[in-house]
C-alpha positions in Angstrom: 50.6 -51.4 62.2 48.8 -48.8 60.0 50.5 -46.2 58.7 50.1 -43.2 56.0 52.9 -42.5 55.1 52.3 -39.1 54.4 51.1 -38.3 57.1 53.8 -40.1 59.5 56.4 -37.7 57.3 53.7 -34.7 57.9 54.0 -35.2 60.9 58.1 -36.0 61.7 58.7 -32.6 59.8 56.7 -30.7 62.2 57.8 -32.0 65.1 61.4 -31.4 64.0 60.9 -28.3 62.4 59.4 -27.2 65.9 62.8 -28.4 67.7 64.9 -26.9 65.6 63.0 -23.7 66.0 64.0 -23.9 69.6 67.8 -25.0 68.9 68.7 -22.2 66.3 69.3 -18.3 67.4 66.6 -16.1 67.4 66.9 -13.5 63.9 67.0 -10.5 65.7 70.1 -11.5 68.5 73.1 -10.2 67.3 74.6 -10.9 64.5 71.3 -11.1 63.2 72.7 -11.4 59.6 74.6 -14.7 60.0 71.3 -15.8 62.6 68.8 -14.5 60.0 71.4 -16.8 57.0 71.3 -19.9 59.4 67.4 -19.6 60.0 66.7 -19.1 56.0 68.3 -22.3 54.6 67.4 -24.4 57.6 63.4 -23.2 58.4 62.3 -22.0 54.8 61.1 -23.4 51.7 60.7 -27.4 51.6 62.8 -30.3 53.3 61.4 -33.5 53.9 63.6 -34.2 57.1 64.2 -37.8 55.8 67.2 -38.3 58.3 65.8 -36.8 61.4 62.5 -39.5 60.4 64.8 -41.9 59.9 66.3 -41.3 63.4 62.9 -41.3 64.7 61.4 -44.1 62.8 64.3 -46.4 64.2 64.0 -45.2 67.9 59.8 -46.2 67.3 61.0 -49.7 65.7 63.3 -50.3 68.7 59.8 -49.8 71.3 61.0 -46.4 71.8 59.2 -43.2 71.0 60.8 -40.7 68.7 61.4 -37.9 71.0 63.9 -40.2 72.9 66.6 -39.1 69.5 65.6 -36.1 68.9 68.8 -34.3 69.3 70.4 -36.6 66.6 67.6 -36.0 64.8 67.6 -32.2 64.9 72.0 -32.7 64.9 71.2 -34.6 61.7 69.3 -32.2 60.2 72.1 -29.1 61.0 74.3 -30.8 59.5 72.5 -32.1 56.2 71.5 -28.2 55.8 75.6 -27.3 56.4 76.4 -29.3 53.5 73.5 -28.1 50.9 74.7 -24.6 52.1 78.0 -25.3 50.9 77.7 -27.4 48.0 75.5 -24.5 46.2 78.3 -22.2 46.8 79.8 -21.4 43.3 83.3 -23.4 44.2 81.2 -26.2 44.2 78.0 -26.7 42.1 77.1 -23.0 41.8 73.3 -23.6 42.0 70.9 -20.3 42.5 68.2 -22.5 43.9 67.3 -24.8 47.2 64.1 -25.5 48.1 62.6 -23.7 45.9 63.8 -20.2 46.8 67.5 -18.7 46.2 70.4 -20.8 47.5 71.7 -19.0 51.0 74.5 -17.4 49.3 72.0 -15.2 46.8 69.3 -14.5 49.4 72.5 -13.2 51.5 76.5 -13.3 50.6 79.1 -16.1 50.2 80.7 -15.2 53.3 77.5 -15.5 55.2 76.4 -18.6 53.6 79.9 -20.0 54.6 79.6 -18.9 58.0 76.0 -19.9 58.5 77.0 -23.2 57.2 79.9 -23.7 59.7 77.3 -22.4 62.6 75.4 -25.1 61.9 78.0 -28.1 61.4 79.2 -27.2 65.2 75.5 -26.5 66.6 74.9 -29.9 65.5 77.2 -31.5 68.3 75.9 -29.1 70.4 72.6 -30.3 70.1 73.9 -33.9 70.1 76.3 -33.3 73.4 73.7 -31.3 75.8 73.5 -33.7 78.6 70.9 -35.9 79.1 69.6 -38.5 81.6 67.7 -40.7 79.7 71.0 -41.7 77.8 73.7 -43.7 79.3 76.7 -41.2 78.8 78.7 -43.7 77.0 76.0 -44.3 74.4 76.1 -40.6 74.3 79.9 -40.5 73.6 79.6 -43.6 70.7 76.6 -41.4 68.8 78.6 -38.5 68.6 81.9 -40.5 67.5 79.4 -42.2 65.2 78.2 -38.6 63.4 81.2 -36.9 63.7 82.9 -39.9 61.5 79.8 -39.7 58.8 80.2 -36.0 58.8 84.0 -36.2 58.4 86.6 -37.1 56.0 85.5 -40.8 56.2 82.0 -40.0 55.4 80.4 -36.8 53.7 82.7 -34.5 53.1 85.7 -37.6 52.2 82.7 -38.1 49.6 82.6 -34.7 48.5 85.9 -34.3 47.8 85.6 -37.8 45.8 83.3 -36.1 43.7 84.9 -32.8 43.1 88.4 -34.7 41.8 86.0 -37.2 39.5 84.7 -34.3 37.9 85.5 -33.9 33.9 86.9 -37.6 34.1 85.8 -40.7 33.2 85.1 -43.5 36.3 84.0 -46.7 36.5 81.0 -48.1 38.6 83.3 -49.2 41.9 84.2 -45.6 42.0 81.0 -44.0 41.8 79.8 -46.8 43.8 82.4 -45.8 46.7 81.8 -42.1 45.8 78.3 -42.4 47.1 78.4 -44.3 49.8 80.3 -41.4 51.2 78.9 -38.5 50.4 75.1 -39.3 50.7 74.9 -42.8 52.0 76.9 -42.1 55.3 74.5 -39.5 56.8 71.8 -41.7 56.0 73.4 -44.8 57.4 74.4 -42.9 60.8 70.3 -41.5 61.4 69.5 -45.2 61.4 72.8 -46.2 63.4 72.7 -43.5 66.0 69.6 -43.8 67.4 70.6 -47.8 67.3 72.9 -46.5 69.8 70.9 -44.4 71.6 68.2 -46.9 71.9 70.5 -49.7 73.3 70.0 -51.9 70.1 70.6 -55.6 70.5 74.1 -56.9 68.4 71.8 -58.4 65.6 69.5 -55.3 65.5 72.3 -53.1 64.3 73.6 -55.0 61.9 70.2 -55.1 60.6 69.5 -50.9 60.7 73.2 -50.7 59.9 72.6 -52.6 56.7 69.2 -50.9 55.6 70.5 -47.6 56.1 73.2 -48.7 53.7 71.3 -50.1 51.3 68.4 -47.2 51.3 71.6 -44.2 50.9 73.0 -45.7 48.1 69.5 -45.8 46.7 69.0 -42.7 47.8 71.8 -41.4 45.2 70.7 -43.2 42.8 67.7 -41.3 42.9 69.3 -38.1 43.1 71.3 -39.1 40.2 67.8 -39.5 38.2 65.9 -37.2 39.0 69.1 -34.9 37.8 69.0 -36.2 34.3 64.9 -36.9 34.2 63.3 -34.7 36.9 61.1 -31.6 36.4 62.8 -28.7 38.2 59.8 -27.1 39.1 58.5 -30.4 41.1 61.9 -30.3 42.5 62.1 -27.0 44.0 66.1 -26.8 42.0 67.6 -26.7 39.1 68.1 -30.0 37.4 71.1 -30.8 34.3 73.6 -30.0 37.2 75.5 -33.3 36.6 75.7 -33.0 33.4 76.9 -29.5 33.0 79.9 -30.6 35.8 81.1 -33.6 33.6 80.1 -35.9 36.4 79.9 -39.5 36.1 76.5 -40.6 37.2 74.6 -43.8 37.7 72.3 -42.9 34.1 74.9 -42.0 32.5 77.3 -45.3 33.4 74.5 -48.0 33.3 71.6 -46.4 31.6 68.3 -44.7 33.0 66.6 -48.0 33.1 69.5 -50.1 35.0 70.0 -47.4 37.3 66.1 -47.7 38.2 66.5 -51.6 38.4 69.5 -51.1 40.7 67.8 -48.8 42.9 65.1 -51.5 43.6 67.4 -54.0 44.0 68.9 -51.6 47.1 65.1 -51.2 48.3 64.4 -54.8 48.0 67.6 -55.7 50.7 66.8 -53.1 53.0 63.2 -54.4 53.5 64.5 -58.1 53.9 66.9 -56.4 57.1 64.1 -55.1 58.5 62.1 -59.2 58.8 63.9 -59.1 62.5 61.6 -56.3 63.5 57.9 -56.3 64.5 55.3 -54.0 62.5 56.6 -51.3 64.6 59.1 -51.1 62.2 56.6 -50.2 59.3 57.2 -46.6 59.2 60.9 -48.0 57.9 59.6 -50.0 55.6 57.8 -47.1 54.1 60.3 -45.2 54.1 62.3 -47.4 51.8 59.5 -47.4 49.6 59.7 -44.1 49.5 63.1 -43.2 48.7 62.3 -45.7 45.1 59.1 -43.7 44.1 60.0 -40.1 45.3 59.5 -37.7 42.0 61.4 -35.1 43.9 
């Protein structure tokens, strides 16, 4: 299967970007301030969708087209945008910048942001409960059980709160380790996951998109964690030093820039070997993984 990358992600964006457009209030129905808040942070500036692809790219490996999870996808994506609402919010990592424009809560108010971010945390089960008859109902039921418990207290915001009480402490590598498979690792892990379920997924295939979406989270942090400490802000589209000026541990700072690189492709390098039970259709995944190692931003 050929495929350019940059164009498959071109592409994923739009088509999400498009149904999203169609989920979220219009700006001008009342209140249009917490519509016009919700519409901001989700539709402007950048976002690469990686989750909602991810969603999509698995459905396509599984001999299904992408539309078939596009509610998770779009559900994905409301409640990704929730959380970057909140964690810019000066009780958490006070950042004046997301996507390259003001974080929600200086292009409008706290109490906006807040609200606009709980808007979309419930519009994403919405989105992800609207019946539908090319689902089995009780695949419907385990995909929502399955993002709820990523979303929750045993996945992002469990590793939020991780984060926030290892702040201006010293941890070790387990902790961080567990730190991020929470907080990041657990939305990614349930794009791949719940569109396993959606797509009726064999036992073995699963395991397998279970396991790479592990794998590529936890990379995915690492990442994060670099470009932090090495990235150029303006590529970025946010302000970079962050972890450093909240006393957080990182993976740079506890093994070293160059181990934390090494152990990022060591995570890349195990989620391509879980995808050797999938047929090229499965290339857009392996791409992906690719990726997440050489992303500058």
């Amino acid at each position: 299967m050929n495929v350019n990358l940059a164009h498959y992600l071109a592409a994923g964006k739009e088509q999400v970007d498009q149904q999203l457009d169609r989920y979220l209030p219009a700006a001008d129905r009342a209140p249009e301030r917490l519509h016009q808040a919700m519409r901001y942070a989700m539709l402007g500036g950048g976002g690469k969708r990686i989750r909602p692809i991810l969603a999509l790219a698995t459905a396509e490996a599984l001999g299904y087209p992408g539309s078939r999870v596009m509610p998770l996808a779009c559900a994905l994506e409301c409640i990704h945008t929730y959380s970057l609402i909140h964690d810019d919010l000066p009780a958490m990592d006070d950042d004046d910048l997301r996507r390259g424009r003001p974080s929600c809560h200086r292009a409008f108010d706290e109490a906006t942001a807040i609200l606009a971010g709980d808007a979309l945390l419930t519009l994403a089960f919405e989105i992800l409960s609207e019946p539908r008859t090319d689902f089995e109902p009780a695949a419907q039921l385990v995909a929502l059980r399955q993002l709820a418990n990523a979303a929750g207290v045993a996945g992002m915001v469990g590793g939020q709160m991780l984060d926030l009480l290892a702040e201006n402490r010293s941890i070790g590598l387990p902790e961080l380790q567990n730190i991020h498979i929470h907080k990041t690792g657990a939305m990614i892990r349930v794009a791949c996951l719940g569109a396993a379920t959606l797509c009726n997924a064999t036992p073995e295939q699963t395991r397998a998109l279970k396991r790479y979406g592990e794998a590529i989270g936890l990379a995915f942090q690492i990442m994060d964690d670099l470009l932090d400490e090495i990235g150029d802000s303006a590529v970025m589209g946010k302000a970079t030093g962050s972890d450093r000026r909240q006393a957080k541990s990182t993976y740079p700072q506890l093994m070293g820039v160059t181990q934390a690189q090494e152990k990022a492709q060591d995570l890349i390098t195990d989620a391509l070997q879980m995808m050797d039970c999938f047929s090229d259709q499965a290339d857009p995944l392996r791409l992906i993984a690719r990726f997440i190692i050489s992303r500058a931003c």
